[in-house]
C-alpha positions in Angstrom: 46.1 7.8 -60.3 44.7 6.6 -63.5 46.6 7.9 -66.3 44.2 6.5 -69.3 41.8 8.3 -71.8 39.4 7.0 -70.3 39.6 7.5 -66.7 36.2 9.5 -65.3 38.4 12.2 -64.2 39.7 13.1 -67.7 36.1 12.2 -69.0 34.7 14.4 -66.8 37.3 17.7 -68.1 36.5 16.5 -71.8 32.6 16.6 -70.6 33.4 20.1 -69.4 35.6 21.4 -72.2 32.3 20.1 -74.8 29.6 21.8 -72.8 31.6 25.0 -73.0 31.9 25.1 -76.2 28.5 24.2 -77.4 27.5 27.0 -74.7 29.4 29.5 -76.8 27.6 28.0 -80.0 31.0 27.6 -81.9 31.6 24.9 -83.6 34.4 22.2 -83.3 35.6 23.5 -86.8 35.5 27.1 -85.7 37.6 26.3 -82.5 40.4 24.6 -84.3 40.6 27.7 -86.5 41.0 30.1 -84.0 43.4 27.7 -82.4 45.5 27.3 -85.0 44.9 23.6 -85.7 43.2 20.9 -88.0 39.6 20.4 -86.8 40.9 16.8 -86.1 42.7 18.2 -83.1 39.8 19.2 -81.5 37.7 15.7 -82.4 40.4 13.7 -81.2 40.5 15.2 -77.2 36.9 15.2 -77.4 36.1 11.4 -78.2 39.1 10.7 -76.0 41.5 9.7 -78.4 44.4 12.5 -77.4 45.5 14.0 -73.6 45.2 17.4 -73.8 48.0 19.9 -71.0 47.6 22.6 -68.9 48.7 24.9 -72.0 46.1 23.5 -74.4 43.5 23.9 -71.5 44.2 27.2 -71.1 44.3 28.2 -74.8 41.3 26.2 -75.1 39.2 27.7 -73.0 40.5 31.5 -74.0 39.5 30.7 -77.8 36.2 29.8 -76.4 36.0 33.3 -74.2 35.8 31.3 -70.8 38.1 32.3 -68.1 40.3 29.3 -67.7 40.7 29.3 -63.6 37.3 29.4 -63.1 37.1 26.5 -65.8 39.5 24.5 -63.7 38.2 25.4 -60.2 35.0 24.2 -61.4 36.4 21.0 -62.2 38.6 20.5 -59.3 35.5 21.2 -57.4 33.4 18.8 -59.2 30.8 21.5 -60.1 29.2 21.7 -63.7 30.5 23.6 -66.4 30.0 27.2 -66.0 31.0 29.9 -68.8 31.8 33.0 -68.6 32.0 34.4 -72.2 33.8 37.8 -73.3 32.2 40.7 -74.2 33.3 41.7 -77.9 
């Protein structure tokens, strides 16, 4: 197993990751706000320049009101990105 930035596994999660968050219209700014970080954070696993965890997914994909299991059975199952955004 490939552990680079750049393998086309973790491409494809930072693929998926982007299109849910431009699905949800919020801006990379806006993310790393309600995440509690400098925007930078959030340009940096996006051009491939930092590994995100499991913990960051997860919080990730709750800031952006997806459900994160479905997030990551998507990817596992190679499907596109689907969201599933909260009501509120």
């Amino acid at each position: 197993m490939q552990k680079s930035l750049k393998s086309a596994e973790y491409t494809r999660l930072v693929a998926l990751l982007v299109a849910v968050r431009k699905d949800a219209g919020v801006r990379q700014h806006t993310l790393a706000k309600k995440l509690g970080r400098p925007q930078s954070f959030i340009a940096k696993y996006e051009g491939g320049e930092r590994r995100i965890d499991v913990v960051e997914f997860v919080a990730i994909a709750r800031a952006l009101g997806a459900d994160p299991v479905r997030l990551f059975r998507d990817f596992t199952a190679e499907k596109p990105a689907k969201t599933e955004r909260k009501a509120g």
